[in-house]
Every structure is written in C-alpha cells, then in structure tokens.
C-alpha positions as CSV (number, residue, x, y, z in Angstrom):
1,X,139.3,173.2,95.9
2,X,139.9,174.1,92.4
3,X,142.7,173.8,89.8
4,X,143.6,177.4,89.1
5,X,147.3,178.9,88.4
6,X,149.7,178.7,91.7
7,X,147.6,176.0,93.4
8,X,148.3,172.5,93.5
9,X,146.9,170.1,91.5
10,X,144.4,167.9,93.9
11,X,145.1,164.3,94.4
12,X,142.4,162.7,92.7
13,X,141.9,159.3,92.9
14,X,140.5,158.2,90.0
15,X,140.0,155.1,87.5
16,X,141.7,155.4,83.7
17,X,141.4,153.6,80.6
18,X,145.7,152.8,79.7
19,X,145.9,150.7,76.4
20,X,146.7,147.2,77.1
21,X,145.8,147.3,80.7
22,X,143.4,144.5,82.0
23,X,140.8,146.7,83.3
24,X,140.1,149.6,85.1
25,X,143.8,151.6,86.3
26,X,143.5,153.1,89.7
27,X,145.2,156.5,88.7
28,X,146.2,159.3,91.1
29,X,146.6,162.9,89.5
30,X,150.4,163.1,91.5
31,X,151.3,159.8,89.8
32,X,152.7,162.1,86.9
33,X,155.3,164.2,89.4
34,X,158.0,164.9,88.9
35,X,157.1,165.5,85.3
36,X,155.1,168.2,83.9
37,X,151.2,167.8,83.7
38,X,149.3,168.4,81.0
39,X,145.3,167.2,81.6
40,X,142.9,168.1,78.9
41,X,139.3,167.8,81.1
42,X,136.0,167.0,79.0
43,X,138.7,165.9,75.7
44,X,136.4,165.1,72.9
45,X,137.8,161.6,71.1
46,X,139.4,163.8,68.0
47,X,141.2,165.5,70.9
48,X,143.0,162.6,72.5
49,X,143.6,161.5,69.1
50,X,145.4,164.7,68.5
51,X,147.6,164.8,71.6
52,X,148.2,161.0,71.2
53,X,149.7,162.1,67.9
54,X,151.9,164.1,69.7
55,X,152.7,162.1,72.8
56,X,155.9,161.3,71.8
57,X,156.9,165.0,71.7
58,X,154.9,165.7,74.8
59,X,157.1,163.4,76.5
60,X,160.9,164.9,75.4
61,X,159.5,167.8,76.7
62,X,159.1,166.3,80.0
63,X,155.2,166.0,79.6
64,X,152.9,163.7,80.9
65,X,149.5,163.9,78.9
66,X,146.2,162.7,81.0
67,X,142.9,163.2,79.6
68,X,139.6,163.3,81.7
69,X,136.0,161.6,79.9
70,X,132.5,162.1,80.9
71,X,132.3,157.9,79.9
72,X,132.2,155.1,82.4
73,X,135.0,152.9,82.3
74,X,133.4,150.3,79.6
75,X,132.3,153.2,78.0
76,X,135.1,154.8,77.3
77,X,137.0,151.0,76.9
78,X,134.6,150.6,73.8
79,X,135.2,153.8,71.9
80,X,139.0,153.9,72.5
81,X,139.4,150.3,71.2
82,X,137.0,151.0,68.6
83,X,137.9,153.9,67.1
84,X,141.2,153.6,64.4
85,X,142.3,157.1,65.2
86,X,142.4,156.3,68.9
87,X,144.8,153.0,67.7
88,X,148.2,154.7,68.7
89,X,146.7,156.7,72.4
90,X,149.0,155.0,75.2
91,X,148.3,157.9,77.7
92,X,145.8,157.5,80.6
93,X,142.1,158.6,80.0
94,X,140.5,158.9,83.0
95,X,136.9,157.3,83.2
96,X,135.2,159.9,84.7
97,X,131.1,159.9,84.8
98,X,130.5,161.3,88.2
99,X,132.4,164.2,86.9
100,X,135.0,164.9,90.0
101,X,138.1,166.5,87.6
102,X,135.5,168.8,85.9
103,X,134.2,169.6,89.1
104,X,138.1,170.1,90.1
105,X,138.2,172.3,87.3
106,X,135.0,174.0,88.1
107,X,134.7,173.6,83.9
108,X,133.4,171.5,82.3
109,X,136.0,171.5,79.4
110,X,139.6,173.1,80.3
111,X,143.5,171.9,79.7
112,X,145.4,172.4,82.8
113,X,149.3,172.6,83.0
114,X,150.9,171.7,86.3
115,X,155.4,172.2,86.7
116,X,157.0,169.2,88.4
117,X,156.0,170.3,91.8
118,X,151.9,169.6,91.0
119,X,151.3,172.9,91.1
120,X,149.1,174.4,88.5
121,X,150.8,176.7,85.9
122,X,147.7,177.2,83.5
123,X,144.7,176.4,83.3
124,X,142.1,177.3,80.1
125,X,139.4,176.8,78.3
126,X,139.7,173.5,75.8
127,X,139.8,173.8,71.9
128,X,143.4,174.5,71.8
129,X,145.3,172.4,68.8
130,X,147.3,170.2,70.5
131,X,150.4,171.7,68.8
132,X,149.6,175.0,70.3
133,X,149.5,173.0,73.4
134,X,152.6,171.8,73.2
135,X,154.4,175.4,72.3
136,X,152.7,176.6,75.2
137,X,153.9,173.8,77.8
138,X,157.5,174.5,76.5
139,X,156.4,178.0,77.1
140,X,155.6,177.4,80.7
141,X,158.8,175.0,81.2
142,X,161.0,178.0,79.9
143,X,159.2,181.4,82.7
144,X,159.8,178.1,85.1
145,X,163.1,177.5,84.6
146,X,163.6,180.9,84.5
147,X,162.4,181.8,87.7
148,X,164.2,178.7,89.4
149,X,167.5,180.0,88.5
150,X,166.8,183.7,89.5
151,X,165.9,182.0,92.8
C-alpha cells in the first residue's frame, strides 16, 4: 500500500515526539480525522520549524500538521528540545527510523494531504515553503467542498 491521490491514508501505528509529553506518543495516522492531514515525510528540522510557524494557521484551516523523522525517538527528543527554532513546534513528529511512512510513501521525502475522510488528496515531492503549503491545502479544501456540494 501506498499513499497516492484517491487512496486512503494507511493506519500507521507509530511512536511521535509531542512537546511536553513524557515519552514516546503511540500515534495513529487516523488520529487526525475528521480534520484535514497535512504529513511532511523525511521534514528536515528547518522544515518543522517552518510549518510550526504556521501551525496556528494550519489549524483555522482545519489542518492537522504531522511530520515523519528518520531519528529514533531520543533522537529526535534531543534535537527538538535542543534546537531554539524548534521552541514553539507543538505538532506530532513521528520518530520513525525503521522508515515505515517513507516506505508508505514509497519516497523518501514527500508532503501528503489527506480531506477529512483520510483519504489522500495530494501527495508530492518535499521542498515546498510551508506557506505554499498552506495555499495549497486551502486549495484542496475549496475542489473538496466543491465537489461535496455538486454531490
């Protein structure tokens, strides 16, 4: 199974790093539903910090941001508490070293947008501003709602 537009988003179990949590979060890819999904696989650390900047915004829209690490859960503890432009990052980061969302994916580094329904929208290659990200979920929320009233 892969993610790719008009499937639905597997249910991964997985483990996350969530600010303030004491340890490890066992995380579920459907824990987002019924809000949009937007999951940025193989994020570099100055991407999360650019979508945490926006997080707040992500989240009128009706957003849930996820991001997926290569990092083992200590790992990826270590550099999000000790990185300052990390600081403000409340979303999950999934701890992710055996590589089963890239696999998922089948890239290596890709954002994928699910609707409400977990079912996968858009999925493409990473390196997208996370502003462009956003006009592009809003994008995908509008051809949505679109089609559910023509329905």
């Amino acid at each position: 199974m892969h993610l790719a537009p008009g499937r639905p988003v597997p249910d991964l179990a997985v483990e996350a790093y969530v600010r303030d949590a004491d340890g490890p979060v066992s995380f579920h890819l459907s824990d987002v539903q019924p809000r949009w999904l937007v999951l940025a696989v193989g994020a570099r650390l100055s991407e999360i910090a650019d979508l945490g900047a926006l997080e707040n915004e992500f989240a009128a829209a009706g957003a849930a941001l996820v991001a997926a690490a290569a990092d083992g859960h200590d790992e990826l503890t270590a550099l999000m508490e000790g990185e300052p432009a990390l600081g403000h990052v409340a979303f999950p980061v999934i701890a992710d070293p055996a590589g089963a969302v890239p696999m998922a994916v089948r890239r290596r580094r890709a954002v994928v947008v699910a609707d409400p329904d977990g079912i996968v929208r858009q999925a493409t290659v990473a390196d997208r501003p996370a502003r462009e990200l956003l006009r592009c979920l809003r994008a995908l929320q509008a051809r949505h709602d679109g089609m559910r009233l023509a329905a």
